[in-house]
C-alpha positions as CSV (number, residue, x, y, z in Angstrom):
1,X,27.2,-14.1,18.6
2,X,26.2,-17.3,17.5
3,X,26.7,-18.5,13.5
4,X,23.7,-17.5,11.2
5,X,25.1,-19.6,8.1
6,X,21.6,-22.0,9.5
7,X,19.2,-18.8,8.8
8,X,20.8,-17.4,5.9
9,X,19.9,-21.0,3.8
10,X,16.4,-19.8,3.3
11,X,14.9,-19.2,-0.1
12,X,11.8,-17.6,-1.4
13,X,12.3,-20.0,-4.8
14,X,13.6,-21.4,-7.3
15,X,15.5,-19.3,-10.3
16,X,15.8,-20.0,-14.1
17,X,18.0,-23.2,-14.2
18,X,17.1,-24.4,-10.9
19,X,19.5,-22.0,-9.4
20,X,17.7,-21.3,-5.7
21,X,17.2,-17.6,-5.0
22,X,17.8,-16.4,-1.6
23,X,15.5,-14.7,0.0
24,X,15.8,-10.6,0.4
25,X,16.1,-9.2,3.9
26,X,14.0,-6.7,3.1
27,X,11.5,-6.6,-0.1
28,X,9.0,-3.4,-0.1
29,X,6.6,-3.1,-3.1
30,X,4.5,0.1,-3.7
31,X,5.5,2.0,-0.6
32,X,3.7,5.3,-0.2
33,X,3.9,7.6,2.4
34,X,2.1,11.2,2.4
35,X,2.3,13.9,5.0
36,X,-1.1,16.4,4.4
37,X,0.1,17.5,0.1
38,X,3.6,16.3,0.5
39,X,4.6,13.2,-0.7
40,X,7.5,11.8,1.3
41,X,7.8,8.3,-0.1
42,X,6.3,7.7,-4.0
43,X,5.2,4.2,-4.6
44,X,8.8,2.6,-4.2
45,X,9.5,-1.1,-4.8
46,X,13.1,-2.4,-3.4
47,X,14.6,-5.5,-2.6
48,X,17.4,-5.7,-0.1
49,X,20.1,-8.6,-0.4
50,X,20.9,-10.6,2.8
51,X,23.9,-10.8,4.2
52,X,25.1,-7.2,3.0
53,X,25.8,-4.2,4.3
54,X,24.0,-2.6,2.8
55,X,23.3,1.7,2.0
56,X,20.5,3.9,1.5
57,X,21.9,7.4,0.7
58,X,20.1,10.5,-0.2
59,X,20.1,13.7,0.3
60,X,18.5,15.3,3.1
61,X,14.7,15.5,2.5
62,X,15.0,12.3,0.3
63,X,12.9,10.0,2.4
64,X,15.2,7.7,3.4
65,X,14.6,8.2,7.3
66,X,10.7,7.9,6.5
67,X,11.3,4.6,4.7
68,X,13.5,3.0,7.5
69,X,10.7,4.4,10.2
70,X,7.9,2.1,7.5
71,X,10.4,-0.6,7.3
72,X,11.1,-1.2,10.6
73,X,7.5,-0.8,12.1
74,X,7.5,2.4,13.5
75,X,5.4,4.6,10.9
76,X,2.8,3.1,9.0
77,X,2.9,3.2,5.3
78,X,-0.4,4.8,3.4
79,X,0.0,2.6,1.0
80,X,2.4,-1.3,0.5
81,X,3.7,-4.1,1.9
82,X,7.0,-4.8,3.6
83,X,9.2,-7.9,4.8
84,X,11.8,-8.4,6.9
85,X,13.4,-11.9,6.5
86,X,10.6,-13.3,5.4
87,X,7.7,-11.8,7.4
88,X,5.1,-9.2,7.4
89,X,6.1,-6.0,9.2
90,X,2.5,-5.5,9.7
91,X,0.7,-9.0,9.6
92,X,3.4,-10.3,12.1
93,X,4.8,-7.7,13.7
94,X,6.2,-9.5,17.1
95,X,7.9,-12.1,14.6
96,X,9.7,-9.1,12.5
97,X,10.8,-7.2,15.8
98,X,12.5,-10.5,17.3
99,X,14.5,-10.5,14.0
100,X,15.6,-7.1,13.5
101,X,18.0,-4.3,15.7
102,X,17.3,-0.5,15.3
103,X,19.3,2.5,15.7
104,X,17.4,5.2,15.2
105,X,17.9,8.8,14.0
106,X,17.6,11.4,17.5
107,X,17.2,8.1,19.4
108,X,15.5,8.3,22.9
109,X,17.2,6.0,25.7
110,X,16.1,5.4,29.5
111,X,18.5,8.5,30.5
112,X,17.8,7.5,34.1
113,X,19.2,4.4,33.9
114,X,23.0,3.6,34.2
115,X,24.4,1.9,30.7
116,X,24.9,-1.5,31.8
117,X,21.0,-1.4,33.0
118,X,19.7,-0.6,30.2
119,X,20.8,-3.5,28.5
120,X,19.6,-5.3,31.4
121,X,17.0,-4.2,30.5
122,X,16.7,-4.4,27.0
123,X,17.9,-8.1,27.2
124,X,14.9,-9.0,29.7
125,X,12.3,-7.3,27.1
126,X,13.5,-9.6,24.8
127,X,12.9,-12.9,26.9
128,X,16.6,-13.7,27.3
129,X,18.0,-15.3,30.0
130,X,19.5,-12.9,32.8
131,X,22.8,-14.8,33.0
132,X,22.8,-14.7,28.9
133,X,21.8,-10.8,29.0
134,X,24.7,-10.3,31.8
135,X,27.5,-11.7,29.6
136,X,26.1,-10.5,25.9
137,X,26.0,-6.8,27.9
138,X,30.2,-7.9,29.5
139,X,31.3,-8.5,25.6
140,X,29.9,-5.9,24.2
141,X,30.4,-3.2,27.0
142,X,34.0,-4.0,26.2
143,X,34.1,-4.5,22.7
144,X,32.5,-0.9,22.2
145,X,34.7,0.9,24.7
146,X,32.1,1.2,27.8
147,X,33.4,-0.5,30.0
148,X,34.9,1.8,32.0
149,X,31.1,4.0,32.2
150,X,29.1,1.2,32.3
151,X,28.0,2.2,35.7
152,X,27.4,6.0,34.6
153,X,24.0,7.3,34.5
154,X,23.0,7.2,30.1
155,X,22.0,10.9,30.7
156,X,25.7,11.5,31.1
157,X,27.1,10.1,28.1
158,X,28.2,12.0,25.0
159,X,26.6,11.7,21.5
160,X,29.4,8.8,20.6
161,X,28.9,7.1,23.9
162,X,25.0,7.0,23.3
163,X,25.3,5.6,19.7
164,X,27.6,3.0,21.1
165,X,25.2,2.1,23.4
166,X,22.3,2.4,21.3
167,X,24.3,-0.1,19.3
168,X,24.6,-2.3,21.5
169,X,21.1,-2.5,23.0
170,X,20.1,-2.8,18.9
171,X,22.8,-6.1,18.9
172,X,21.6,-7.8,22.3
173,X,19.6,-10.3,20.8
174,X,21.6,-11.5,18.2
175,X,19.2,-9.9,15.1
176,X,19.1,-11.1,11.7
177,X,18.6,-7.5,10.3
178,X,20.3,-4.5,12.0
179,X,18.7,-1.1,10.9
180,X,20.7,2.2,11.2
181,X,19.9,5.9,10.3
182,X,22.7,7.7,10.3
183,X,25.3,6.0,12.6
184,X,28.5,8.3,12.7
185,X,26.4,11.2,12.9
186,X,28.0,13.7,15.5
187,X,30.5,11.0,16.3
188,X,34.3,11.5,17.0
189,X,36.6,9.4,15.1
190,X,37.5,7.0,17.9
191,X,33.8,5.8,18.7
192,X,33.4,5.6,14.4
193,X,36.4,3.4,14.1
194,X,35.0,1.2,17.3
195,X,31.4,1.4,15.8
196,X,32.3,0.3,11.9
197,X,34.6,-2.5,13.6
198,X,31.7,-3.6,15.4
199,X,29.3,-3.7,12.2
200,X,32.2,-5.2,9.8
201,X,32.7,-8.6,12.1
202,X,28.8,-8.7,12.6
203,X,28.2,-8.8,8.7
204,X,31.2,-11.0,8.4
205,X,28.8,-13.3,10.5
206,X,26.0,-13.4,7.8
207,X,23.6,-10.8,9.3
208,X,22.7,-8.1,6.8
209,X,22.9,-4.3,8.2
210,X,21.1,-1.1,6.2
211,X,22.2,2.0,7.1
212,X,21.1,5.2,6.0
213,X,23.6,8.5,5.0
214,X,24.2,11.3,3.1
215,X,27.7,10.6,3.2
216,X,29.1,8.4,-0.1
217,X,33.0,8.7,1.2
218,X,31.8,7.0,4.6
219,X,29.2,4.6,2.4
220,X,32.1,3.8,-0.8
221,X,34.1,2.4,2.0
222,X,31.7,0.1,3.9
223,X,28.9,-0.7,1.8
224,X,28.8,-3.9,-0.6
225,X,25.3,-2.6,-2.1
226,X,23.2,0.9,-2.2
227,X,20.0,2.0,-3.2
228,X,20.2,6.1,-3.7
229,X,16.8,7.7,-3.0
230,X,15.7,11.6,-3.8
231,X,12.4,13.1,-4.0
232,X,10.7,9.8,-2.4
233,X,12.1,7.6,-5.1
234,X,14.9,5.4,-6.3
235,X,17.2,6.3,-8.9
236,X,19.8,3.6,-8.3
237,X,20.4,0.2,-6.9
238,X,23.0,-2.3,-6.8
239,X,26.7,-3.4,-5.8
240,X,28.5,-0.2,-5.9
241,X,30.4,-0.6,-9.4
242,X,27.4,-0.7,-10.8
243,X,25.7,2.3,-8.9
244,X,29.3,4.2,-9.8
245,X,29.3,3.4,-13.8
246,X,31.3,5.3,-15.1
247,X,31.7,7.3,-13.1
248,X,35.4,8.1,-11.0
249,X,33.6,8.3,-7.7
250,X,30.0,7.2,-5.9
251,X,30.0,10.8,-4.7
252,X,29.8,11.9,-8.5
253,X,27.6,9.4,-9.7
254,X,25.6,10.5,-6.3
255,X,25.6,14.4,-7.6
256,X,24.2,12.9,-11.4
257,X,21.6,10.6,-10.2
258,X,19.8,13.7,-7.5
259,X,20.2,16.3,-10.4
260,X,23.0,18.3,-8.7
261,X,25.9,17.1,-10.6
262,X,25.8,21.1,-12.5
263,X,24.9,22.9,-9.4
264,X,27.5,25.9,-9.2
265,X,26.8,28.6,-6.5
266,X,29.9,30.3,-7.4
267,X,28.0,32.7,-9.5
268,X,25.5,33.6,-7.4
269,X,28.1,34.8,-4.5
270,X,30.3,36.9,-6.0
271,X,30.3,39.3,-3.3
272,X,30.9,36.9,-0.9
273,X,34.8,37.2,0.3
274,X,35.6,39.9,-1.4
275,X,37.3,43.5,-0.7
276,X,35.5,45.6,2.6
């Protein structure tokens, strides 16, 4: 993958001090999203960092899968405005989707086709070059551990084999902003460990990568930045220290900022275990 450090110069100003600011990957202000009475996503503003990888976590039934679906062009919002590195997911659409990768959540692939095909194919969509689409799809067929069922029909592969090939149809084209809702979902350790190498030497390269997950060990140990979301809001953003505070964990400072840090079911099943 070519070096970004060229796109990643960019700036949407000039600070206090005449310090430049760079400019967000992603900056969403007054972001509403209603399904008949219920209120998925409450009039949220956030501002993403470039260059990060970066963590929305909630728990389920927070809105975080609605708010990637907005970000990324694939719901519209009631109510907002969102950019991606720079642009207007809805003024400029075909500009934002040449600049971003997505992984969906329950992703749908061309089952019929074989896995090298459907980067094939996914690399022509994009207007690359057939001999550049053959050799991204040769790297990253082997980096990802596909190599060997690269010629096996996608309808065949198992749930970590189509997230590594989601993955790499989402990183064909070289985005500036790779989207993921949960990743390592229903993924065996081996394809995780391939899959988080994968994402660590692509941010390493200056791209910026948000992933969604309910998981905080799994976030803690990748994640520079996080925004926590519950009830269609946010209750915390920022580097992890400062999402964490005081607290000995991000899992526990998780529990305090969703209002479960005193939830004890202990209680309330005490006949559960006991004596028959």
């Amino acid at each position: 993958m070519q070096d970004r450090a060229d796109t990643r110069t960019e700036t949407d100003g000039t600070a206090a001090g005449g310090a430049r600011k760079a400019r967000p990957a992603v900056r969403v202000q007054g972001l509403w999203k209603r399904f008949g009475e219920q209120v998925a996503v409450s009039g949220i503003d956030l501002e993403l960092p470039a260059g990060k990888f970066v963590g929305l976590v909630g728990p389920n039934g927070a809105g975080k899968t609605t708010t990637l679906s907005m970000v990324t062009g694939l719901l519209r919002p009631d109510q907002g405005t969102i950019e991606v590195a720079g642009h207007d997911v809805w003024a400029d659409p075909v500009e934002v989707k040449s600049r971003i990768g997505v992984l969906p959540e329950g992703l749908r692939l061309f089952e019929r086709l074989s896995g090298r095909e459907l980067l094939a194919y996914n690399g022509r969509l994009r207007g690359l070059p057939g001999d550049e689409v053959d050799k991204r799809a040769t790297q990253l067929l082997d980096v990802l551990d596909l190599a060997g069922s690269q010629h096996k029909l996608v309808v065949d592969y198992s749930t970590g084999m189509r997230k590594k090939i989601g993955l790499a149809a989402a990183l064909l084209h070289n985005p500036e902003v790779l989207f993921l809702d949960e990743p390592f979902e229903g993924v065996d350790p081996v394809s995780a460990q391939t899959i988080r190498g994968v994402l660590e030497r692509y941010t390493r390269s200056g791209a910026t990568v948000v992933f969604s997950s309910h998981v905080m060990e799994l976030v803690e140990s990748l994640c520079d930045w996080v925004a926590v979301m519950a009830a269609g809001r946010i209750k915390a953003r920022g580097t992890l220290d400062e999402v964490r505070g005081d607290a000995p964990s991000l899992q526990s400072a998780f529990l305090e900022l969703v209002g479960a840090g005193g939830r004890d079911a202990g209680d309330s099943l005490d006949w559960l275990g006991g004596a028959r």
